[in-house]
C-alpha positions, -999 to 999 in steps of 0.1 A, spaced: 175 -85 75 174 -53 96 205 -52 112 196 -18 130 180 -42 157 210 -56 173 222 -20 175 223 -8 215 221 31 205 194 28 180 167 43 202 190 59 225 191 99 234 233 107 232 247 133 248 211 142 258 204 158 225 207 135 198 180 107 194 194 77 178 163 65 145 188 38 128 223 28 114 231 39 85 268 22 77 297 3 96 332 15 88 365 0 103 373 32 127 332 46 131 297 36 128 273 63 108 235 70 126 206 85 110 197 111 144 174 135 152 188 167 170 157 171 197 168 206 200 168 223 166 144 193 155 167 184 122 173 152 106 215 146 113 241 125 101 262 111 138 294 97 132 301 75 159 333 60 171 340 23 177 344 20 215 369 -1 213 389 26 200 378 58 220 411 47 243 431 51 218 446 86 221 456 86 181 423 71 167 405 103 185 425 130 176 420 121 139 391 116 148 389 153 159 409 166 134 383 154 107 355 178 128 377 207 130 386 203 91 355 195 78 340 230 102 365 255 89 351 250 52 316 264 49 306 255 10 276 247 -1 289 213 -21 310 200 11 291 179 42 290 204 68 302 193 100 278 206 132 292 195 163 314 174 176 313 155 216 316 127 242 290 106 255 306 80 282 327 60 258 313 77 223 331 100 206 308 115 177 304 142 151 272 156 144 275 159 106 246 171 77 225 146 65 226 141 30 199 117 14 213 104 -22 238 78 -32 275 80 -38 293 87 -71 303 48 -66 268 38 -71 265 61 -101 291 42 -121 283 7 -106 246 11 -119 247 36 -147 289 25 -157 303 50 -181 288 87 -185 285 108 -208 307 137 -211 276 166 -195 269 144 -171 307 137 -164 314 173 -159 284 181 -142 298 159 -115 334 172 -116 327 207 -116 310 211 -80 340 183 -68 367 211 -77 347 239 -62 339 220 -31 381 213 -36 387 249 -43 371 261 -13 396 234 9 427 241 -9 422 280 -8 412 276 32 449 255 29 433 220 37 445 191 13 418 165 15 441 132 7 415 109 -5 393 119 -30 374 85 -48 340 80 -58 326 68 -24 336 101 -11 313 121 -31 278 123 -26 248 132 -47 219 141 -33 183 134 -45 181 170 -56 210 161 -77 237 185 -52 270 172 -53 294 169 -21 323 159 -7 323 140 23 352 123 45 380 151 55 393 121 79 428 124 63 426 164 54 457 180 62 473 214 64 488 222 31 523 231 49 519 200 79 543 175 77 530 144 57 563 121 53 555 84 48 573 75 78 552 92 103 516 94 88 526 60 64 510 62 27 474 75 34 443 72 10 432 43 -15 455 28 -35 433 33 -74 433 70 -65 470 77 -53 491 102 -67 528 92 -76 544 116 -56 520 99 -24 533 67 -35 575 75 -36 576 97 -3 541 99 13 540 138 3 508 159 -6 496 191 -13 465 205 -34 483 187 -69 475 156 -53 439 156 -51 434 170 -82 453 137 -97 424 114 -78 402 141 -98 421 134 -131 417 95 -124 377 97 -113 368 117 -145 387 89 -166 365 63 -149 332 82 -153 341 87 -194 353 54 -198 331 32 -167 364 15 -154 397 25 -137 430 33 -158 454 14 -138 441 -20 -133 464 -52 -115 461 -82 -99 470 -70 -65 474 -33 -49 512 -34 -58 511 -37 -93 485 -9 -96 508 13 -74 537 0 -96 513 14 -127 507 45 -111 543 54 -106 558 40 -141 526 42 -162 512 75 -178 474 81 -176 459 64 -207 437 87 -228 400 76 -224 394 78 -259 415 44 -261 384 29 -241 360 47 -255 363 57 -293 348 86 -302 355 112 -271 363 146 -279 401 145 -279 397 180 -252 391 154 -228 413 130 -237 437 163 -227 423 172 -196 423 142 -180 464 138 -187 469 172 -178 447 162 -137 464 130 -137 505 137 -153 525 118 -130 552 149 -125 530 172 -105 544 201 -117 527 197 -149 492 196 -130 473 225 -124 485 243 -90 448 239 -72 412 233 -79 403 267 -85 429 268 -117 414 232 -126 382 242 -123 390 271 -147 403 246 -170 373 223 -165 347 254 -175 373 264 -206 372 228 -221 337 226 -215 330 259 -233 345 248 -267 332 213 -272 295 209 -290 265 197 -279 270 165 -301 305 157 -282 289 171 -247 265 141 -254 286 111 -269 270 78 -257 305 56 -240 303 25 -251 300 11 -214 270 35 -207 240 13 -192 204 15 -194 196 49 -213 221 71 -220 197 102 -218 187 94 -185 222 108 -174 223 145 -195 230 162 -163 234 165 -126 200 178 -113 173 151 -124 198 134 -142 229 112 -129 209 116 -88 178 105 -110 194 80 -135 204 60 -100 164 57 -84 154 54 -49 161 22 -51 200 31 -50 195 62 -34 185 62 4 205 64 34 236 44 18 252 75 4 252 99 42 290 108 49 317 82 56 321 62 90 355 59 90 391 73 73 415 56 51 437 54 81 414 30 102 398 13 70 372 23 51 343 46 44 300 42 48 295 57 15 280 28 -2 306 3 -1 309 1 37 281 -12 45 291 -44 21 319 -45 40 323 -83 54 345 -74 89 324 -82 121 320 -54 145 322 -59 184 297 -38 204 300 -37 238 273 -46 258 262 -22 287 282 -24 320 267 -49 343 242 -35 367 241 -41 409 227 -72 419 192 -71 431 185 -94 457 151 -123 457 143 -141 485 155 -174 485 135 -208 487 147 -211 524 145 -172 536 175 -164 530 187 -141 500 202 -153 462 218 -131 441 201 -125 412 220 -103 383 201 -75 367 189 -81 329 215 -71 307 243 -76 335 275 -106 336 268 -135 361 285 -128 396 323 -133 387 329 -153 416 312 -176 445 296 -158 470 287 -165 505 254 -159 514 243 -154 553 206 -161 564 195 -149 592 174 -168 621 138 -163 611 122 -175 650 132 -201 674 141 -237 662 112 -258 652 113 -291 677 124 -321 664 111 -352 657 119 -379 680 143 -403 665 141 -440 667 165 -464 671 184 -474 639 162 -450 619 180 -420 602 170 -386 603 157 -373 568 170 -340 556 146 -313 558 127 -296 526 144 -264 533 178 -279 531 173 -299 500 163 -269 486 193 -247 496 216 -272 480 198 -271 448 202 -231 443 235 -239 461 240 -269 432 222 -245 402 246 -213 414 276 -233 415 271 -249 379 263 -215 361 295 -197 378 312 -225 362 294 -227 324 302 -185 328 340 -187 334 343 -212 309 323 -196 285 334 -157 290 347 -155 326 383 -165 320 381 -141 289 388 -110 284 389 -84 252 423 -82 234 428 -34 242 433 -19 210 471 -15 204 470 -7 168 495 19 156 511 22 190 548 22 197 560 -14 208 569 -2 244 529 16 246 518 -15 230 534 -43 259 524 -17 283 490 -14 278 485 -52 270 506 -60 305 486 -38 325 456 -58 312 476 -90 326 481 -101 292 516 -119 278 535 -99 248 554 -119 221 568 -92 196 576 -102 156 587 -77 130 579 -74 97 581 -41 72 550 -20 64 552 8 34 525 20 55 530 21 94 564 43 109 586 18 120 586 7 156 550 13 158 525 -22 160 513 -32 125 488 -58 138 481 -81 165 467 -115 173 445 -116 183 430 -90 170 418 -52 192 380 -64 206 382 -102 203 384 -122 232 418 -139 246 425 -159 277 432 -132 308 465 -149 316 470 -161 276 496 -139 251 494 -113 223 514 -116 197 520 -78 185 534 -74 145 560 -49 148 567 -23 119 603 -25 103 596 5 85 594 5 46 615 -26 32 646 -18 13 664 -30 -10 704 -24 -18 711 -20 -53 735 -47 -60 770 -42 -77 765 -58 -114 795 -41 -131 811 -68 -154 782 -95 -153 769 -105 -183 732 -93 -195 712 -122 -187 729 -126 -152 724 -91 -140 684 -96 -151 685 -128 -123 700 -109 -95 682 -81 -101 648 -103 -98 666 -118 -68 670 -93 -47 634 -80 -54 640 -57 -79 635 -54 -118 653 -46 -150 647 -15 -163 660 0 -201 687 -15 -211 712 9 -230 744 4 -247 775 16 -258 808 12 -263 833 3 -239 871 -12 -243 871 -20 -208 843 -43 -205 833 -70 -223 807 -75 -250 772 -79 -237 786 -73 -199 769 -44 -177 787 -10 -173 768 7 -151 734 7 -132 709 37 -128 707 37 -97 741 32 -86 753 -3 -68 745 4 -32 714 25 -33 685 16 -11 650 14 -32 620 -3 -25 611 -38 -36 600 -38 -71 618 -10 -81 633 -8 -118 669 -6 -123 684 9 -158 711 -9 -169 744 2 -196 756 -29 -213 788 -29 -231 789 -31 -271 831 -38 -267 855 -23 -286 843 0 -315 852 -10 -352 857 18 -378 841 8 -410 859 8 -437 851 22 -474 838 -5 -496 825 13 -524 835 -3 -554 852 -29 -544 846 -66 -553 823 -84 -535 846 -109 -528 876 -89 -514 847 -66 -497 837 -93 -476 869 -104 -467 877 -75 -453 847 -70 -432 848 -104 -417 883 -98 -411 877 -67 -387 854 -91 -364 818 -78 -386 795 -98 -402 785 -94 -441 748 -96 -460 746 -87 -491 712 -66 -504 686 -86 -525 684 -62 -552 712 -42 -570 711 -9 -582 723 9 -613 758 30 -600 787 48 -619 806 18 -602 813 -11 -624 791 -38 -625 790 -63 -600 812 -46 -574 797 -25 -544 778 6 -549 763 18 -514 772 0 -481 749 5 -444 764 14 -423 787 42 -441 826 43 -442 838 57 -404 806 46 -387 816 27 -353 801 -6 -353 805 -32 -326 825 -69 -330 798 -93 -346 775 -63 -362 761 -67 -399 774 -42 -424 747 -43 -458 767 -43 -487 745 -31 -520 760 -46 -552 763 -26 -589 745 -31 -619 766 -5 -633 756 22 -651 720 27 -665 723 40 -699 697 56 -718 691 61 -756 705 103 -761 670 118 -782 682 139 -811 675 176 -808 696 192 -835 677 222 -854 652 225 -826 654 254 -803 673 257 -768 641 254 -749 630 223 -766 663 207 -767 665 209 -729 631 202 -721 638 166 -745 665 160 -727 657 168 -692 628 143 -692 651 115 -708 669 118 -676 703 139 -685 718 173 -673 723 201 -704 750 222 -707 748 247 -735 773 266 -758 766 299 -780 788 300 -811 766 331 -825 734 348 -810 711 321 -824 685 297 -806 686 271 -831 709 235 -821 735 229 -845 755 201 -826 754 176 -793 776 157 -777 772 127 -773 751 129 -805 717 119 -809 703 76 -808 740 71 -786 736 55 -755 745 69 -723 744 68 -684 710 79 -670 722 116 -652 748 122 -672 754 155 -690 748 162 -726 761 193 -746 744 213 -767 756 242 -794 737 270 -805 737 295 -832 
């Protein structure tokens, strides 16, 4: 259904320049036109703000700040911004068209790439990057619907709604956690910082999904992949799909490490990195098929013709054109916006002056113009004398006089105007719009909504995302309709929710794990060691320390006591009997190996014990005690009257030492000791005389 019909400024000539040919996309802070510019006569891309936000101070100067970003960059793979004005109660940007698709339509209909065509796609996204970070603009929320490929296969980057100023202030509690939450960078996550590291982790995450076809960090619910993002090292896409060259596998980790030091410093240096990788892998590697590829994998070799052609018209089209809206209002048009399922108000045109028709009995009705509200009120209407009084009829005795025509009809428009001003303020007259309030501070907020004759009720409740103090959400919500004397409910931010880290010293393992999930947080590592002071199996310490304020969720790394340390004692050759005696008497626990082994101890009693003598070990530990089967003698070969060399090399390989004696300055064996076909301990030594 062509939605573009219902659309007021479809058709429409703004700011008497731009003509209005259809709607491209509906995003949560702007609605995206395809326009012509009747002055240079160009095709244009107008980005036009909801007017039920155009009050809002905030919402328009990021609004602004998106047109004054986007114009400093001039680049030939980022969406050039042209102009930028008011129309009435329109805000706009006049922005370059770009016919194509998004990068998100590339992976939803071609899923995993191959590595040329992955790169092709990266390469202009870092330049485009390069060119922001270099003019000292961070852009904040780099993802696949953000970049845009053009049917001549041009890659761009679209949506500088939340760019920022390399050295502006970005703290969490002002600006709240900006972007989307599959693309954000750890360190946007913790404390709401960013600088040019941070895009370049989105990068690292949007090349794993075009190698591999899905994302790295996948959960059940935005907190859990946040919670992956922050505890969870990038995985390597050759662990989704076998067979990529093991270079990528390394520059992906190397975009997306979670310490951003370890990250390139901008996207000129990744982009260097990029074009070095590149360089050294082959052309079989350059073309490896990902097992999640769809459709045919050659269809995607490169860029121009290849991943813009791979997609068709059919994907292509007018759904790819620049974002409508920033993260911070919700949303963008590139390609998923437009599936978006929110409703979107759009006021209708102010109501016109009343145009007056004659009435049925000369006087006057009043008649609204098309388009205009029904008269908010009753009116009194005055008709003037139109000639002297007609005569009346005589009137005869006990016969009532009839009403004339004239009256009858007056008090049917009078009846008809009465019963529609009363359908109207039942229907929308007792109504109005609930002002948008959004992000406001609470005393702004019951301002704005008393001045609009409106009740305030205030609850609180913590957002990671909005500075505390400031509204979160109301009910109902900006644009829908509420009584004019009803009440708004406005959702005031508590700020991030905190959690104190609670004193566990001396509770037992199991217990500290419960109120650690209790109070919203969770066990981390658990280490141990020794401690006289606290019991066995009891926590020492906690990493944080008890008091600290973290957020929900949070892991805390506990020390648990191992107790008292036991010295172990030496049990070589001792009996088995007394050996385990002694162990169990220190408090340790005893096993005794399977198999024995042949020792220079006697037989039966201990030969090797694990662990050794004056290892600490802990009250209930298992020492391994290895029992004897004494010495393992070997038959002595007989090597008299052969020469030294032979002699050794005979009794070498039986498994003894040799020590020789010269009597005289001959090579020949006269003697050995032990003597030869004797029987002695494998390793032991064996003399030899020569003469």
């Amino acid at each position: 259904m062509d939605t573009t019909l219902k659309d007021p400024l479809v058709g429409q000539v703004l700011d008497g320049r731009y003509r209005i040919d259809a709607r491209i996309a509906v995003g949560g802070m702007a609605t995206v036109y395809r326009a012509m510019d009747t002055r240079l006569d160009r095709v244009q891309a107008l980005k036009v703000m909801h007017p039920s936000l155009a009050t809002d101070d905030a919402f328009v100067a990021r609004f602004i700040r998106e047109a004054k970003s986007a114009a400093r960059l001039s680049h030939p793979n980022v969406v050039g911004v042209f102009d930028q004005g008011t129309d009435g109660t329109y805000v706009y940007l006049a922005m370059e068209y770009v016919s194509g698709c998004t990068l998100r339509d590339v992976l939803r209909e071609r899923g995993a790439l191959q590595p040329r065509a992955a790169l092709d796609v990266l390469e202009p996204i870092l330049a485009a990057l390069g060119a922001a970070h270099r003019a000292g603009l961070v852009h904040r929320d780099m993802k696949p619907e953000n970049v845009l490929i053009g049917d001549d296969g041009r890659v761009k980057v679209a949506d500088f709604g939340l760019v920022r100023a390399v050295d502006s202030q970005t703290s969490a509690t002002t600006d709240s956690i900006l972007g989307t939450v599959s693309y954000l960078a750890p360190e946007q996550i913790e404390n709401g910082t960013a600088d040019t590291r941070t895009d370049l982790y989105a990068c690292g995450v949007m090349l794993y999904e075009m190698l591999t076809g899905s994302k790295p960090h996948a959960g059940g619910s935005p907190a859990q992949v946040l919670y992956l993002h922050l505890h969870k090292d990038m995985p390597a896409p050759s662990e989704a799909a076998p067979g990529l060259a093991t270079a990528l596998d390394e520059l992906v980790a190397r975009a997306a490490a979670r310490d951003p030091g370890q990250r390139p410093d901008d996207a000129v240096a990744m982009l260097s990195e990029v074009r070095t990788v590149r360089s050294g892998l082959s052309e079989t590697e350059l073309d490896a098929v990902p097992p999640r590829a769809k459709g045919d994998p050659g269809a995607a070799g490169s860029v121009v013709g290849g991943v813009a052609g791979a997609i068709g018209a059919g994907a292509a089209g007018e759904a790819g054109q620049a974002g409508s809206g920033n993260g911070e209002a919700g949303g963008t048009a590139g390609g998923d916006a437009g599936d978006e399922a929110s409703t979107y108000v759009i006021p209708r045109p102010a109501a016109g002056a009343g145009q007056i028709a004659p009435g049925a009995a000369g006087g006057a009705v009043a008649e609204p113009l098309p388009g205009s509200e029904p008269l908010p009120h009753t009116t009194r209407l005055t008709v003037p004398p139109s000639g002297p009084p007609a005569p009346q009829d005589p009137v005869r005795p006990g016969r009532k006089r009839r009403p004339g025509l004239g009256v009858l009809v007056a008090l049917g428009v009078l009846l008809v105007l009465l019963v529609g001003t009363g359908v109207w303020y039942i229907n929308s007259g007792q109504f109005t719009q609930t002002p948008p309030v959004l992000d406001k501070t609470q005393a702004q907020a019951t301002k704005t909504l008393s001045d609009a004759g409106l009740d305030v009720t205030v609850e609180r409740d913590y957002s990671e995302r909005v500075e505390r103090g400031h509204v979160i959400d109301s009910d109902p919500n900006p644009g829908e309709r509420v009584r004019k004397t009803g009440s708004v409910t406005l959702t005031v931010s508590r700020g991030p929710e905190v959690v104190k880290i609670p004193d566990l010293k001396g509770t037992p393992l199991s217990n500290a794990r419960r109120d650690l999930k209790k109070a919203g947080l969770e066990p981390g590592v658990v280490k141990r060691r020794f401690d006289e002071e606290t019991a066995q199996g009891s926590v020492i310490s906690t990493d944080p320390a008890p008091g600290a304020k973290r957020r929900p969720g949070s892991a805390v790394a506990l020390t648990v006591s191992k107790g008292e340390s036991i010295e172990v004692p030496d049990l070589v050759g001792d009996e088995q009997s007394d050996a385990a005696k002694e162990l169990r008497d220190e408090g340790l626990k005893v096993r005794i190996a399977a198999k024995r082994v042949f020792s220079e101890e006697d037989k039966g009693t201990v030969a090797r014990q694990s662990p050794a003598e004056g290892s600490e070990a802990a009250k209930g530990d298992t020492i391994t005690l290895t029992l004897s089967k004494g010495p393992d003698m070997v038959e002595v070969p007989d090597v008299e009257g052969g020469s030294e060399d032979e002699a050794r090399q005979k009794l070498e390989k039986a498994g003894f030492t040799v020590s020789v004696r010269r009597v005289f300055f001959g090579d020949k064996v006269f003697n050995q000791d032990p003597d030869g076909d004797d029987e002695a301990p494998r390793g032991s030594d064996i003399t030899i005389w020569l003469r």
